[in-house]
N, C-alpha and C positions, 0 to 999 in steps of 0.2 A: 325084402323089406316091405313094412305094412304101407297099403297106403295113407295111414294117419301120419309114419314115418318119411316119408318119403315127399308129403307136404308140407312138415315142418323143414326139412334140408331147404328145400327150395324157398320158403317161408323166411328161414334163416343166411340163404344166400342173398334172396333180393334185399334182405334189411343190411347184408354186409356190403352191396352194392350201392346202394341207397347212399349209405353213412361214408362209403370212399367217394361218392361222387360230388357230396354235400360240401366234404374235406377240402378235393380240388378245387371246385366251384371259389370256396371261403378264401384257398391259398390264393387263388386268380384274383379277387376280387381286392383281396389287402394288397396283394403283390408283394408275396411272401418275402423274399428274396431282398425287393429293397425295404420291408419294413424292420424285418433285421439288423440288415446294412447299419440303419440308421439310429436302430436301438442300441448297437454295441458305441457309439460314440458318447451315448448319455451315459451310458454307463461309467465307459473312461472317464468321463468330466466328471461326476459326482466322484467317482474313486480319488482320479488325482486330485482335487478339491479337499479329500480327506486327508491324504497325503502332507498337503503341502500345508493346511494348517493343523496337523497331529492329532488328529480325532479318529477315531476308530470305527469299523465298517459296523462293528454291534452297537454302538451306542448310539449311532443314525439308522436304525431296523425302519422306524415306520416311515423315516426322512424319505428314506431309498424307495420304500414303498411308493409313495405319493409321489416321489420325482420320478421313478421309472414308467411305472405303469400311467401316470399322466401323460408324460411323453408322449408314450408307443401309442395311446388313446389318440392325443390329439396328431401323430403321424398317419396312423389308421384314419381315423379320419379324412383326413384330406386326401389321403390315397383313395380311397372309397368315392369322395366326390369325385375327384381325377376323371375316376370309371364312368361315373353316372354322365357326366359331359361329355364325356371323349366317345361316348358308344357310336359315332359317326363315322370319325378315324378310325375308331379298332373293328369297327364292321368289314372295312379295307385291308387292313394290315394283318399279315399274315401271321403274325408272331403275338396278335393280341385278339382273334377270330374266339376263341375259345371261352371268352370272359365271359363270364355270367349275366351281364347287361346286356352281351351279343347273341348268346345263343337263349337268352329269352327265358333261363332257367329263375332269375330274380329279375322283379319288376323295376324298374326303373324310378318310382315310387319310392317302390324300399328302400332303396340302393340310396338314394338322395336322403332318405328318412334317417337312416343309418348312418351315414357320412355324419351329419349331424350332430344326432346323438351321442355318436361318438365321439365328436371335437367338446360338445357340453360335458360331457362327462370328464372328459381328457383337460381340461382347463378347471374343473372344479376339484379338482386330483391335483393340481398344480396350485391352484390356491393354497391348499395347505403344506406349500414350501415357501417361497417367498417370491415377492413382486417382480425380481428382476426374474426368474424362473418363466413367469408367465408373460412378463412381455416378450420375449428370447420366443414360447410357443409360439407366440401371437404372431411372431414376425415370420416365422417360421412358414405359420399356418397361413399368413397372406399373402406371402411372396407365393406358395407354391400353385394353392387353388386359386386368386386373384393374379395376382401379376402375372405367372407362368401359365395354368393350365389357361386360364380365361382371355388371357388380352397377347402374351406374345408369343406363345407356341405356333402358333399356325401364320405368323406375321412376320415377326423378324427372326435373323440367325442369332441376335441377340438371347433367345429362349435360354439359351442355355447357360449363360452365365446368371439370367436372372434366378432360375432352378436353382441352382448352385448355391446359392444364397443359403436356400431354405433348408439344405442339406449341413450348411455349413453352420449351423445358430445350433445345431445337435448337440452337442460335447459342454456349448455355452448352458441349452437347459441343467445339464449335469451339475457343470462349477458350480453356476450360478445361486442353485438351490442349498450349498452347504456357506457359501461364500460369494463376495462380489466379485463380480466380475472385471475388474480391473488389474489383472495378471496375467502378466506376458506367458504364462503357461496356458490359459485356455484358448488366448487370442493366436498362439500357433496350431493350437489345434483345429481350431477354426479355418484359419487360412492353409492347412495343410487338407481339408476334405471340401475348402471352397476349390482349389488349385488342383486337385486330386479329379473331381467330378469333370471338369472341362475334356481332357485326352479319354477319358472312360466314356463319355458322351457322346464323345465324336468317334470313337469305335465301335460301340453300339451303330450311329447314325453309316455310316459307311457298311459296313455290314448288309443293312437292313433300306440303304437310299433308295432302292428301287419303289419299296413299301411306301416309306417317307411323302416319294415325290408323286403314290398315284393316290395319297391322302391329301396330297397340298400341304405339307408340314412342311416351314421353312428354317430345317437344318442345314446346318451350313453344307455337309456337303452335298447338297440337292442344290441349293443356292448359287455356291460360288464353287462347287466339282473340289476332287480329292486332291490336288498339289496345296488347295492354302489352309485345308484341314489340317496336313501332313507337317507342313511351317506350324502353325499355332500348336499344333502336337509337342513338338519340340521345345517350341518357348514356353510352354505349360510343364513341361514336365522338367526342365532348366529350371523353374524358380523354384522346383522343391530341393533343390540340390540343397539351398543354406539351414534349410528347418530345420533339421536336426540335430544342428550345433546350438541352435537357442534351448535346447531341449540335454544341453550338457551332464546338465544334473542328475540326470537318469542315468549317467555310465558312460565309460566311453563304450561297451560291448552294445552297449544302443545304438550310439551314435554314430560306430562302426557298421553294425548290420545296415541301419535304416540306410546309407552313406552308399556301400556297397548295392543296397537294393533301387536306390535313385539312378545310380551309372548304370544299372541296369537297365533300367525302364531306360532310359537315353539313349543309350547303345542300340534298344532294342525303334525308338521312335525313330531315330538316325538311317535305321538300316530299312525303313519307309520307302528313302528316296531312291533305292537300287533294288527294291523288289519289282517282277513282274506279276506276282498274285497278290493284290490288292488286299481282298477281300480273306486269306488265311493270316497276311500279315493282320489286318484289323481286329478277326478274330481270337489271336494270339494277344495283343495288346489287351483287350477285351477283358482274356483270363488273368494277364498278368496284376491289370487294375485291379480287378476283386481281391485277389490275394494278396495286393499290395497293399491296398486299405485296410486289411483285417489282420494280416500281419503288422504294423506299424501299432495299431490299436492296443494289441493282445500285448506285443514287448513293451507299449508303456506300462501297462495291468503290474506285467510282469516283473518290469523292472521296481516296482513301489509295492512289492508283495514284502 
């Protein structure tokens, strides 16, 4: 090979280096994963919103437009700030060492300029759905970077049910933008990813306590140690036992699966209190939560296809 050859490979490998590490960087910095998460529930709520007052997914094209990608806008957003604040904690923490604000790859500057921009842009996206749409963001948006990341993540074990909040008003942007929000359909969706996030939070936080406690993050179980995680575990994942019956209408093949997959996660919170590996039990819950969220989501989709 020539050498004019031989400098373009190389030319063209650091630019394909470059462009994966840009990727990473970007997934780290959204927090790929829960931006996601939290996009499929705006989806279901705009969907079954469609649903349940007989309007069709093509004759809401630009509707959808503005309510989703407003959404995911003002979610990204405030995941974005999350970073620019947190870079303290995640300079610590071993599972968040990597983020773009820690290892110095994006400027701190930026990263806040962009949080920003992004929640302006993500709210004027939401404007053009309706009011309750954007208040649903708003609350969204201030519960997560005010109340949580700013005042009680690092303070009380409360952190996490306030979180929770901002996870839960998801599925509401959705309804909300085709319809009001005054239907016992969205408000269980709501309380099924408010009630959802609690045991998923706390098997993250047990997992990862040792991190938590040399960040000074006051998760509960850095706090108050793993038996009253393990009890609230329980009583969290107990109250999702009844959702699903409010949710009849979808089927009984709904209300059966979802039904069968609640005694599961139970079953599986239950058998906490007679493990000696902690920390694989947590991990296992961990996985079951994520799947359990995105399954429950998809069989509504599904069930109203």
């Amino acid at each position: 090979m020539s050498k004019e050859g031989m400098a373009a490979t190389q030319t063209g490998r650091s630019s394909a280096l470059a462009s994966s590490s840009l990727f990473a960087d970007l997934r780290l910095l959204f927090k790929g994963p829960v931006l996601i998460a939290n996009a499929l529930p705006v989806f279901a709520g705009f969907w079954m919103a469609l649903y349940f007052t007989g309007t069709t997914f093509m004759e809401n094209l630009d509707l959808f437009f503005f309510t989703f990608f407003g959404g995911t806008l003002v979610m990204g957003g405030a995941l974005v700030i999350n970073n620019w604040y947190d870079v303290d904690i995640d300079t610590i923490m071993d599972r968040t060492k990597n983020r773009p604000t820690v290892t110095g790859h994006f400027s701190l500057k930026a990263v806040l300029t962009l949080g920003i921009v992004l929640s302006i842009l993500g709210f004027i996206f939401l404007a053009f759905t309706t009011i309750d749409a954007v208040v649903y963001g708003l609350i969204g948006w201030v519960t997560y970077v005010i109340m949580y990341t700013m005042w009680t993540k690092r303070k009380y074990t409360l952190n996490t049910v306030v979180g929770s909040i901002s996870g839960a008003v998801t599925p509401l942007i959705g309804w909300t933008a085709v319809d009001p929000g005054f239907h016992f359909v969205p408000i269980v969706m709501a309380l099924l990813l408010f009630i959802f996030q609690m045991p998923h939070t706390f098997a993250i936080a047990m997992k990862k306590w040792r991190e938590y406690k040399a960040a000074n993050v006051a998760m509960l179980p850095v706090v108050h140690g793993f038996g009253i995680t393990k009890r609230l575990m329980v009583v969290y994942i107990a109250s999702l036992l009844p959702l699903p019956f409010f949710l009849s209408m979808l089927g009984t093949t709904f209300v059966v699966i979802a039904t069968v997959i609640n005694i599961g996660w139970l079953v599986l919170s239950i058998y906490g209190f007679f493990t000696k590996d902690d920390m694989k039990w947590a991990h296992i819950n961990f996985l079951y939560s994520v799947n359990y969220i995105t399954i429950m989501f998809l069989m509504m989709i599904i069930a109203t296809i």
